[in-house]
C-alpha positions as CSV (number, residue, x, y, z in Angstrom):
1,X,21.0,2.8,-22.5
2,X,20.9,2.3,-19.0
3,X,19.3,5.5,-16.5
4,X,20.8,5.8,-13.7
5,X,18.6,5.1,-10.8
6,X,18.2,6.6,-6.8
7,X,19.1,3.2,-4.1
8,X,16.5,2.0,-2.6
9,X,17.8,2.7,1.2
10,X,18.9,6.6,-0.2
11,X,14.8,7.1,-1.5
12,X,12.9,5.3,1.7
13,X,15.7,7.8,4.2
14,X,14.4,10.7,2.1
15,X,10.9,9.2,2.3
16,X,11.1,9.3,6.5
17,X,13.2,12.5,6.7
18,X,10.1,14.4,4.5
19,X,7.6,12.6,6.0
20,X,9.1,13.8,9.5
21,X,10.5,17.4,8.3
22,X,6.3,17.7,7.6
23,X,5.1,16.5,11.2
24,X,4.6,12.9,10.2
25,X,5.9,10.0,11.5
26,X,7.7,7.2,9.5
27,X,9.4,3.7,10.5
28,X,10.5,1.0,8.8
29,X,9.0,-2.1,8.8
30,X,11.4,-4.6,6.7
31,X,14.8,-3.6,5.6
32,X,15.2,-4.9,2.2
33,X,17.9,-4.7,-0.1
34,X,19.8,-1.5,-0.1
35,X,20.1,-1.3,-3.6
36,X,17.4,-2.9,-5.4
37,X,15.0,-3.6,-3.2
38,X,11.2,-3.3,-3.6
39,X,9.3,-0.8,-1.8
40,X,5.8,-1.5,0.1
41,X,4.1,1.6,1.8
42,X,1.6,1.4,4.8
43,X,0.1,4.6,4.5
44,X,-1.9,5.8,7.3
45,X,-3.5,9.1,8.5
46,X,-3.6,9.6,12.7
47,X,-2.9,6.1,12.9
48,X,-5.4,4.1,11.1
49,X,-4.2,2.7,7.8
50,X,-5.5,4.0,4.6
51,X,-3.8,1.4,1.8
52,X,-1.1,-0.2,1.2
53,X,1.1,1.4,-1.7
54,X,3.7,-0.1,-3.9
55,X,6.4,2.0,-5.8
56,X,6.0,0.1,-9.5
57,X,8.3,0.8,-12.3
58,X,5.8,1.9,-15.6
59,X,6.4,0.6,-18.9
60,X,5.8,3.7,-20.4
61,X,8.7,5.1,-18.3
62,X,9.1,6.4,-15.0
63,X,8.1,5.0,-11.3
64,X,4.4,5.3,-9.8
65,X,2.8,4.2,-7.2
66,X,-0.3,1.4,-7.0
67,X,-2.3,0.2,-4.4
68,X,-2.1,-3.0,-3.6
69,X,-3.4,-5.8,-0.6
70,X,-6.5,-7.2,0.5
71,X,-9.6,-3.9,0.1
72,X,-10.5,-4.0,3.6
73,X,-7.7,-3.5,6.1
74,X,-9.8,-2.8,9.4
75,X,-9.6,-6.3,10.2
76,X,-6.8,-6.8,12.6
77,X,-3.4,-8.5,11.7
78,X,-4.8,-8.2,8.1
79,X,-1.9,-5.4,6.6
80,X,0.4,-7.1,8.9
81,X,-0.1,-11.2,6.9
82,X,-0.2,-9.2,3.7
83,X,3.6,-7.3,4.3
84,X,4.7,-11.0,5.5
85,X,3.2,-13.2,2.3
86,X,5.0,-10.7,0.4
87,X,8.3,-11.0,2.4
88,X,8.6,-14.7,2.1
89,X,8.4,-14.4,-1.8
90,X,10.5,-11.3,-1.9
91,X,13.1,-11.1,0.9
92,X,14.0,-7.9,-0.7
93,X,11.2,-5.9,-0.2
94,X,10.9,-3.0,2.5
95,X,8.1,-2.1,4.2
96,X,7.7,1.3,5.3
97,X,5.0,2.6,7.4
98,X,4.3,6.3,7.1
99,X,1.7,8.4,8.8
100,X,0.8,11.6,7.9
101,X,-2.3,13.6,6.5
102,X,-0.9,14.0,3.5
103,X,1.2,10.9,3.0
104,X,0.2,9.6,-0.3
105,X,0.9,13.4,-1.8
106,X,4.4,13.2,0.4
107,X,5.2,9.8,-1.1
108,X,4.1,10.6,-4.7
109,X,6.4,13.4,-4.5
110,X,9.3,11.9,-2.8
111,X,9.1,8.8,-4.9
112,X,7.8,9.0,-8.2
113,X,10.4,9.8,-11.0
């Protein structure tokens, strides 16, 4: 039996509007496929990025989240070749950048079913 599953464009809108609603700020990157579409988190805190986040679907059931991308991301341009690599073998994927204190917690929440 097939679940029925959220759109990709409905889950990253709720991402921003929670990540906003909590005095974040969110933005998207790459616009991927409305439907379908992968989902690639830059999560940062005051503006420095933390890690890079995808939303994975768990063979035991249910989505989660893993970090993903090169270990150090101080380097400049480093997140930004990294969302781009990924882009040209998924055209699909959106990148979503999201910056709040508590954005991994807001994302886990948001996201994960």
């Amino acid at each position: 039996m097939i679940e029925p599953r959220a759109a990709t464009g409905l889950l990253v809108s709720a991402l921003i509007r929670r990540i906003e609603a909590e005095g974040g700020s969110a933005m998207v990157i790459a616009k991927g496929d409305a439907v379908a579409g992968a989902m690639l988190l830059l999560v940062a805190d005051r503006g420095v990025l933390a890690g890079l986040y995808e939303r994975v679907w768990r063979f035991e059931g249910g989505h989660g989240l893993e970090r993903v991308g090169p270990d150090d991301l101080s380097a400049p341009g480093v997140a930004a070749d990294y969302v781009a690599r990924r882009r040209r073998s998924d055209p699909d994927l959106w990148a979503i950048e999201i910056d709040h204190r508590d954005a991994e917690r807001i994302a886990r929440e948001v996201l994960i079913s």
